[in-house]
C-alpha beads as a LAMMPS data file, in Angstrom:
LAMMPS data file: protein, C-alpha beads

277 atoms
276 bonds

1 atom types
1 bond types

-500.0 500.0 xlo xhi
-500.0 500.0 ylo yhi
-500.0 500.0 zlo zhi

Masses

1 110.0

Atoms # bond

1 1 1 0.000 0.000 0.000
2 1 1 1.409 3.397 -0.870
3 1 1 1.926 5.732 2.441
4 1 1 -0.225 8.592 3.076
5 1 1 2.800 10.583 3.766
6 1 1 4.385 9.815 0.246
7 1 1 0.649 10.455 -1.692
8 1 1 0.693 13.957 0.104
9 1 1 4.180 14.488 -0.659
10 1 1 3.669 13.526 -4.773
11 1 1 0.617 15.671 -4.207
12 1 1 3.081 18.409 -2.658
13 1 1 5.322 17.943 -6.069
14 1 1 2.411 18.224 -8.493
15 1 1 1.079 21.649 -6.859
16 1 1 4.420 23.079 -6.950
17 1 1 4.934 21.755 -10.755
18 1 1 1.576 23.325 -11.745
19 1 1 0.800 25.939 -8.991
20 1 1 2.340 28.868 -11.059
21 1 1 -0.045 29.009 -13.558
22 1 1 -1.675 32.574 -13.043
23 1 1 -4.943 33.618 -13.748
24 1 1 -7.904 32.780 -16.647
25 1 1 -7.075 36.132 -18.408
26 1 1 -3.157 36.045 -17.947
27 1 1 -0.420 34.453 -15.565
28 1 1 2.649 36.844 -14.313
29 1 1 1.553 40.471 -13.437
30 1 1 -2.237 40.835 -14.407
31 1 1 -4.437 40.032 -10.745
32 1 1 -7.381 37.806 -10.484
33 1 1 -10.398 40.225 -11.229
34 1 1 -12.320 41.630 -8.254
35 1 1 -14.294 39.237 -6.561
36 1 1 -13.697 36.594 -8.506
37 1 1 -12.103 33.436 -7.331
38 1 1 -9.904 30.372 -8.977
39 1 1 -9.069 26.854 -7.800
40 1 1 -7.546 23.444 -9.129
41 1 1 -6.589 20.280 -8.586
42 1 1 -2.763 21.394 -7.662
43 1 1 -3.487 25.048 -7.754
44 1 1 -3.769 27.228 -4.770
45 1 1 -7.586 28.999 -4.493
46 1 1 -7.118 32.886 -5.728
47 1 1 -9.519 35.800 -5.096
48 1 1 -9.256 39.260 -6.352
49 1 1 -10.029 41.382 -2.957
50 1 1 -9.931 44.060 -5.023
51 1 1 -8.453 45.950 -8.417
52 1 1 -5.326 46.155 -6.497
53 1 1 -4.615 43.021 -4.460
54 1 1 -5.407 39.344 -4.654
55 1 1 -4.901 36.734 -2.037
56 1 1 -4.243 33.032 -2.529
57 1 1 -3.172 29.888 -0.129
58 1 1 -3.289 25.904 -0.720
59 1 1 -6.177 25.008 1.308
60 1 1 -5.538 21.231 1.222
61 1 1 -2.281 22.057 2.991
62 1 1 -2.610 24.824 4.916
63 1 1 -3.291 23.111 8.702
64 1 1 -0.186 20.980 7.738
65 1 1 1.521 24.045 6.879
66 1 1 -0.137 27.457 6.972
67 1 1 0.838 29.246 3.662
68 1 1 -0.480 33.279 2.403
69 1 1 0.436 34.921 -0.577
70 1 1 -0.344 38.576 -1.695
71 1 1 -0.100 39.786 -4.918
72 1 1 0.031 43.730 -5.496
73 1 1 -0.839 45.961 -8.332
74 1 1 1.267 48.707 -9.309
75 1 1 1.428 51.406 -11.460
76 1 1 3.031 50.696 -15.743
77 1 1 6.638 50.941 -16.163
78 1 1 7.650 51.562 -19.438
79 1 1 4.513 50.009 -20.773
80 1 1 5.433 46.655 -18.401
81 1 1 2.506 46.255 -16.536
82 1 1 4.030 45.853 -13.172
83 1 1 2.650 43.597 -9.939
84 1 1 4.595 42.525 -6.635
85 1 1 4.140 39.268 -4.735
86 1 1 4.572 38.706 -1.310
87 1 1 4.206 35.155 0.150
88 1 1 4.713 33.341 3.757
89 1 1 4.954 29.669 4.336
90 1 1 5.506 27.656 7.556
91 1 1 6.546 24.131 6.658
92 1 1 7.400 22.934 10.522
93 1 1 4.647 20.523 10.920
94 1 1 4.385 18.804 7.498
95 1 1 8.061 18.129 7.879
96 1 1 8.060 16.584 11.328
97 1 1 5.220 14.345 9.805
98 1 1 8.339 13.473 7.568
99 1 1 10.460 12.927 9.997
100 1 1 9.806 8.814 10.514
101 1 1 11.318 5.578 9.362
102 1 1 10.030 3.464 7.407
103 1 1 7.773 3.573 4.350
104 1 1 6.609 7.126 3.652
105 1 1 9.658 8.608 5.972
106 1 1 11.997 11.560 4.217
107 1 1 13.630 12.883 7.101
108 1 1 15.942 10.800 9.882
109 1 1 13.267 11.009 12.599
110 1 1 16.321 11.500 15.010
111 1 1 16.051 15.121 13.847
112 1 1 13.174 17.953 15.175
113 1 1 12.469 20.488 13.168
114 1 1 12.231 23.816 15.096
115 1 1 9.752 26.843 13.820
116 1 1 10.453 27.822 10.435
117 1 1 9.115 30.685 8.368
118 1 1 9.843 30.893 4.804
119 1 1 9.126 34.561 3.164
120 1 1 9.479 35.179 -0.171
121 1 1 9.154 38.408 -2.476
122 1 1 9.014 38.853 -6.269
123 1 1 8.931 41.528 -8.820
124 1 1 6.923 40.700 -12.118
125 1 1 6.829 42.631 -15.096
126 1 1 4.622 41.684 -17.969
127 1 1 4.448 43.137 -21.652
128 1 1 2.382 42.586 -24.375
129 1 1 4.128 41.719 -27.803
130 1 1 2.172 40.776 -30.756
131 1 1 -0.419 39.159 -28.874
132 1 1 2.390 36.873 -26.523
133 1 1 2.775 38.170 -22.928
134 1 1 6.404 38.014 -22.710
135 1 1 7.143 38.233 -18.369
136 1 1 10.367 38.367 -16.112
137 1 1 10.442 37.985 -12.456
138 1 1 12.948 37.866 -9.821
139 1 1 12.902 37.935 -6.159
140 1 1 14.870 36.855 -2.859
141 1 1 13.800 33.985 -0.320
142 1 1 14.162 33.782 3.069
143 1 1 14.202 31.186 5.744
144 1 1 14.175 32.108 9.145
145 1 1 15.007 29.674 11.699
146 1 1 13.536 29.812 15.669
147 1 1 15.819 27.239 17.062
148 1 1 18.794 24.681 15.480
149 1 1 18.499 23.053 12.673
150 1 1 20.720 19.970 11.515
151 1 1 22.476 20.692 8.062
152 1 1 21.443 17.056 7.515
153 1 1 17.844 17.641 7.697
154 1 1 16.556 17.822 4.212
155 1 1 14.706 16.154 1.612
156 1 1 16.889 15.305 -1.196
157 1 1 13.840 15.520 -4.095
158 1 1 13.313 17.443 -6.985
159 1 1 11.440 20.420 -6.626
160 1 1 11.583 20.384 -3.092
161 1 1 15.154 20.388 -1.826
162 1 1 15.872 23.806 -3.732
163 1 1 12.910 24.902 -1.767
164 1 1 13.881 24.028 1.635
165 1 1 17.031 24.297 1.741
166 1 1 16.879 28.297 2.126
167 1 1 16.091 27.681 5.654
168 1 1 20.104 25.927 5.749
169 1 1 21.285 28.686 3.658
170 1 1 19.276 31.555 5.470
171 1 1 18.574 33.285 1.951
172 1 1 18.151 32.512 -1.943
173 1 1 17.309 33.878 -5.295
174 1 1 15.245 33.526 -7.942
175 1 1 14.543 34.904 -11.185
176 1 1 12.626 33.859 -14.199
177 1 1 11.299 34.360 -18.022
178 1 1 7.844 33.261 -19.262
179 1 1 5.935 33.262 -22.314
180 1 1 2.402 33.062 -22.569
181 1 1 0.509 32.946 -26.245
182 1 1 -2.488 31.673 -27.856
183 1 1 -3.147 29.264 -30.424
184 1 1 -6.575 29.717 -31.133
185 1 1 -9.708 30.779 -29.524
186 1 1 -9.705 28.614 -26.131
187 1 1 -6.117 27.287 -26.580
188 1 1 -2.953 28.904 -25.556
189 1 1 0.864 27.841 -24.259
190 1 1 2.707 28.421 -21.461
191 1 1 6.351 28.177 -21.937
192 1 1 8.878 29.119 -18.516
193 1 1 12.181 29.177 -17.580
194 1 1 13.553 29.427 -14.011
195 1 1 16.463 29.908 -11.858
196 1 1 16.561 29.627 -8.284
197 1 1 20.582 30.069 -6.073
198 1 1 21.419 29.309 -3.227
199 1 1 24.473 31.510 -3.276
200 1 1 27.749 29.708 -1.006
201 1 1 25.854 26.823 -0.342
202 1 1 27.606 23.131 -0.694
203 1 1 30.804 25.206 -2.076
204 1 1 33.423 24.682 0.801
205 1 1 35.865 22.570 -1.770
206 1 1 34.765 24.943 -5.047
207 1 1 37.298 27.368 -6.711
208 1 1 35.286 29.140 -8.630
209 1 1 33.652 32.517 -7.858
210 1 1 30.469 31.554 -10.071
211 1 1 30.015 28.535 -8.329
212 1 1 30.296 29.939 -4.874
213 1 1 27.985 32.841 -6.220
214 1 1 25.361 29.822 -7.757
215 1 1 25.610 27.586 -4.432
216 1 1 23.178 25.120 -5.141
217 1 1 21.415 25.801 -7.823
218 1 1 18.040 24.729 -9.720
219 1 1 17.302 24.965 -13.305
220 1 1 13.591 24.618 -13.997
221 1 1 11.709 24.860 -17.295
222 1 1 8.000 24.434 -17.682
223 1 1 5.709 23.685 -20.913
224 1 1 2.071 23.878 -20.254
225 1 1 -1.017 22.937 -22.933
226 1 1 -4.147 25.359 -21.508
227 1 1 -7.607 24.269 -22.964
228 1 1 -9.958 27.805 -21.993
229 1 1 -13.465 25.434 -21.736
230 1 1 -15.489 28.385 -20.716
231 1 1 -14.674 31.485 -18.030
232 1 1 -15.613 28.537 -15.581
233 1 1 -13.443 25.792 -16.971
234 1 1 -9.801 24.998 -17.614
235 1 1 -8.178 22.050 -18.693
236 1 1 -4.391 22.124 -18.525
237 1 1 -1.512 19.234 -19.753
238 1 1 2.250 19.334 -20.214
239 1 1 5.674 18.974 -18.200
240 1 1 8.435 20.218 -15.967
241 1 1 11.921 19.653 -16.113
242 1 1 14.472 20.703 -13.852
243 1 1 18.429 20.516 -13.330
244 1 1 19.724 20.848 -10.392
245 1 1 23.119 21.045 -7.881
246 1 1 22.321 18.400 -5.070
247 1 1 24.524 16.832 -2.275
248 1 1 25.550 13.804 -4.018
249 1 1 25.841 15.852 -7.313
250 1 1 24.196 17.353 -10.164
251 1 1 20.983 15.469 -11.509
252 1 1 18.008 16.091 -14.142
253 1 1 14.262 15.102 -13.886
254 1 1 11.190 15.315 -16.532
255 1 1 8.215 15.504 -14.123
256 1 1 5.910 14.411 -12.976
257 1 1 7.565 11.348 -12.437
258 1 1 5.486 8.020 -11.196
259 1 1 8.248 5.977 -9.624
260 1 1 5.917 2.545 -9.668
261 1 1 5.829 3.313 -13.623
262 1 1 9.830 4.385 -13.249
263 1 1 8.392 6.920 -16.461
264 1 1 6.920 10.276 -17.163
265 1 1 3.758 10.572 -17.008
266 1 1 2.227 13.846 -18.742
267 1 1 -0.465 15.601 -15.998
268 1 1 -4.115 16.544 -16.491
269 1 1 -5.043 19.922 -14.012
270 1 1 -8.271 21.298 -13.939
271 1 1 -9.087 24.544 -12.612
272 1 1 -12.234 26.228 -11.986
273 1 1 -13.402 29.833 -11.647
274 1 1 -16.428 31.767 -11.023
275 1 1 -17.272 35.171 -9.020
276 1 1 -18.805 36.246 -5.835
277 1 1 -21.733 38.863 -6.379

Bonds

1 1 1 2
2 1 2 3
3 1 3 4
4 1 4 5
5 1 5 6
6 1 6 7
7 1 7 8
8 1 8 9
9 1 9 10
10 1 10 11
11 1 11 12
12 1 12 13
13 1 13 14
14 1 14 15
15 1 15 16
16 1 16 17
17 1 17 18
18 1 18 19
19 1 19 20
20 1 20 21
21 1 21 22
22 1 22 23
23 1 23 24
24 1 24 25
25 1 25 26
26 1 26 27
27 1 27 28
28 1 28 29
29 1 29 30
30 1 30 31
31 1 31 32
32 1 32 33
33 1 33 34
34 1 34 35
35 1 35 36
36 1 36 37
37 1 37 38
38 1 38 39
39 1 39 40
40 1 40 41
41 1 41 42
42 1 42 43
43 1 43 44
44 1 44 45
45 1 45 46
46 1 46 47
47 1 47 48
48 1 48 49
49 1 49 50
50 1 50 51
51 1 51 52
52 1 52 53
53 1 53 54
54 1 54 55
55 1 55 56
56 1 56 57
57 1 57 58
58 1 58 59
59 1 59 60
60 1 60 61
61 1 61 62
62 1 62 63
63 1 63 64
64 1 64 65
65 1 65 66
66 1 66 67
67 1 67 68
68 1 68 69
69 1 69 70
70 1 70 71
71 1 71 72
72 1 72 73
73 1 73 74
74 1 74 75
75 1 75 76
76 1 76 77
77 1 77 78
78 1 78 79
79 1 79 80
80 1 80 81
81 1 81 82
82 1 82 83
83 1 83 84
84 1 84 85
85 1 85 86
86 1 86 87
87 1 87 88
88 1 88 89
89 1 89 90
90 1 90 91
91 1 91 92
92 1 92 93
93 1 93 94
94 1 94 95
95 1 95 96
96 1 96 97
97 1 97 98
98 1 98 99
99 1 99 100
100 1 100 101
101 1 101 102
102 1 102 103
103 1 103 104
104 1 104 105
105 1 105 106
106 1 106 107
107 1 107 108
108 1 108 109
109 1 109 110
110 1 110 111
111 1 111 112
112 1 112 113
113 1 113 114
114 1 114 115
115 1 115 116
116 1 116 117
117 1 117 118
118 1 118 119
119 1 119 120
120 1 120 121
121 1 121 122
122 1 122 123
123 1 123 124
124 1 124 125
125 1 125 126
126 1 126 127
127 1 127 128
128 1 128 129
129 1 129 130
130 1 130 131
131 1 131 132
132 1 132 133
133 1 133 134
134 1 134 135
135 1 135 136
136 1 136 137
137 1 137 138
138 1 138 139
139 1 139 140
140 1 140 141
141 1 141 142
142 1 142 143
143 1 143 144
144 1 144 145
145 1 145 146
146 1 146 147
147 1 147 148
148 1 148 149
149 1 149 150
150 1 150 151
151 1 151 152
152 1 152 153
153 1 153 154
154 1 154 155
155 1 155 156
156 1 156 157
157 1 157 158
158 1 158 159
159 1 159 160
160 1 160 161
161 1 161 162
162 1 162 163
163 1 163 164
164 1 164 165
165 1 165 166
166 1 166 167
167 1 167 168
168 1 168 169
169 1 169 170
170 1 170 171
171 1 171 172
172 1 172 173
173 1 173 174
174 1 174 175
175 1 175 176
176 1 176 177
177 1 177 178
178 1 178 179
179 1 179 180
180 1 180 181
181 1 181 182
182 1 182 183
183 1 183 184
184 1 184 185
185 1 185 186
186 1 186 187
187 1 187 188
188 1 188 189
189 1 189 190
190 1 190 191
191 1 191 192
192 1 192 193
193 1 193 194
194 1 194 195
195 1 195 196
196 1 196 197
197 1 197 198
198 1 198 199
199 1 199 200
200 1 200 201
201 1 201 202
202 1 202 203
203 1 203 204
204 1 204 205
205 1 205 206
206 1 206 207
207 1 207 208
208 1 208 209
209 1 209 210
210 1 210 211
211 1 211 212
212 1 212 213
213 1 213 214
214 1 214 215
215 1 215 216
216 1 216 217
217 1 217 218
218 1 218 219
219 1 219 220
220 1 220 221
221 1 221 222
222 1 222 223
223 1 223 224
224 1 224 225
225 1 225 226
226 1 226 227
227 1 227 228
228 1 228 229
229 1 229 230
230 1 230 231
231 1 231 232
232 1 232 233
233 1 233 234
234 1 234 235
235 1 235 236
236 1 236 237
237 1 237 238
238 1 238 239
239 1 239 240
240 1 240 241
241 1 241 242
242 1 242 243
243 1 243 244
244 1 244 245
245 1 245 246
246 1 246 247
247 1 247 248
248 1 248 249
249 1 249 250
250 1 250 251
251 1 251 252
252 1 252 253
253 1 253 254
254 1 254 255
255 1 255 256
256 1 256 257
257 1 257 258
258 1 258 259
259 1 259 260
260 1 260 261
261 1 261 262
262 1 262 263
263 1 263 264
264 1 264 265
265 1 265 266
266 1 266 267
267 1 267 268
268 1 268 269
269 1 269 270
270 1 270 271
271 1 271 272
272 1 272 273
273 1 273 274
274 1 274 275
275 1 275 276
276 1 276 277
């Protein structure tokens, strides 16, 4: 039977494969429209508070760990429409539910993981050329720490170890490209490259002043098929592929990946909208 603890963690892994995907008008800059919410499968629920603010968490996991993000309007730059994102995360009890041997264990349950808050800011810039939103982002992470953590207290998986390991290296980076176009009516593509450092990290023996400066490092391109059924209605395919600087050295994975299969399986999301009068 396959642990509960390794079904919420794949489940973990799809929402941050897929979670990025933005809004039914647009991803990147452009808000959720006022008073109208979004929710998937994998994808966090969104609401537009207003014309100049949306909210959004992952309900499924937030009483395993509480998660908020904000995203802010701002005014054009240079005809880039222009948005800020603000998001807080605190992982401590979904990772001490990791912390057991056996099947559906990631972490040496020897180790306790002490209160940990994960913040995390972005700019995003957005411009429309020729009918393709063309978007860059880039932010800084932070992990803040109440209480000792053991270096050897990780998850060593894609996706996630990149994430968590800001609370070892205190801070990361991350910055990003995206292009969004349409193929017809009710079909468009999502296409996404990111970067995310964790600069000086795992680079005691390294010579280099670029690979201090990258640390461990994560490589991570997405390519998304959206299906627009309706305003109410999305149905959305594709992959994610990321390369990345681990502990026992650098590895690639095409994702999702269904280890009973030992192949790539592509993903079906659906995500639904509708507004609150």
């Amino acid at each position: 039977m396959i642990s509960i603890f390794r079904f919420q963690f794949a489940v973990l892994i799809f929402s941050i494969c897929f979670g990025e995907v933005r809004n039914w008008g647009s991803h990147s800059a452009y808000l959720v429209p006022e008073k109208r919410w979004e929710i998937g499968i994998f994808q966090p629920l969104r609401y537009g508070y207003n014309e100049s603010n949306e909210y959004s968490t992952y309900p499924l996991w937030f009483f395993v760990m509480p998660n908020l993000t904000i995203k802010k309007n701002h005014d054009k730059f240079s005809n880039y429409k222009i948005a800020s994102k603000w998001s807080l995360v605190y992982p401590t009890p979904l990772l001490n539910m990791a912390a057991r041997n056996g099947i559906g264990g990631f972490i040496d349950p020897t180790f306790r993981m002490p209160p940990m808050l994960g913040l995390s800011s972005s700019l995003i810039m957005t411009k429309n050329i020729f009918g393709t939103n063309l978007t860059f982002n880039s932010g800084l992470d932070l992990g803040i720490n109440f209480g000792d953590l053991d270096e050897r207290a990780n998850i060593e998986l894609p996706l996630l170890y990149h994430r968590l390991s800001v609370f070892q290296n205190g801070y990361g980076l991350h910055a990003g490209v995206d292009l969004h176009t349409s193929i017809t009516k009710n079909i468009s593509i999502l296409l996404d490259c990111d970067l995310s450092v964790l600069p000086g990290m795992g680079t005691k023996e390294a010579d280099s002043r670029i690979a201090k400066l990258l640390g461990d490092y994560a490589l991570e391109h997405k390519l998304l098929l959206i299906y627009e059924k309706s305003n109410r209605l999305r149905i959305i395919t594709g992959y994610k592929y990321i390369y990345g600087k681990y502990p026992f050295g650098n590895e690639s994975r095409l994702l999702p990946f269904v280890p009973l299969l030992d192949s790539w399986v592509p993903i079906i999301e659906l995500q639904w909208g509708g507004s609150r009068k």
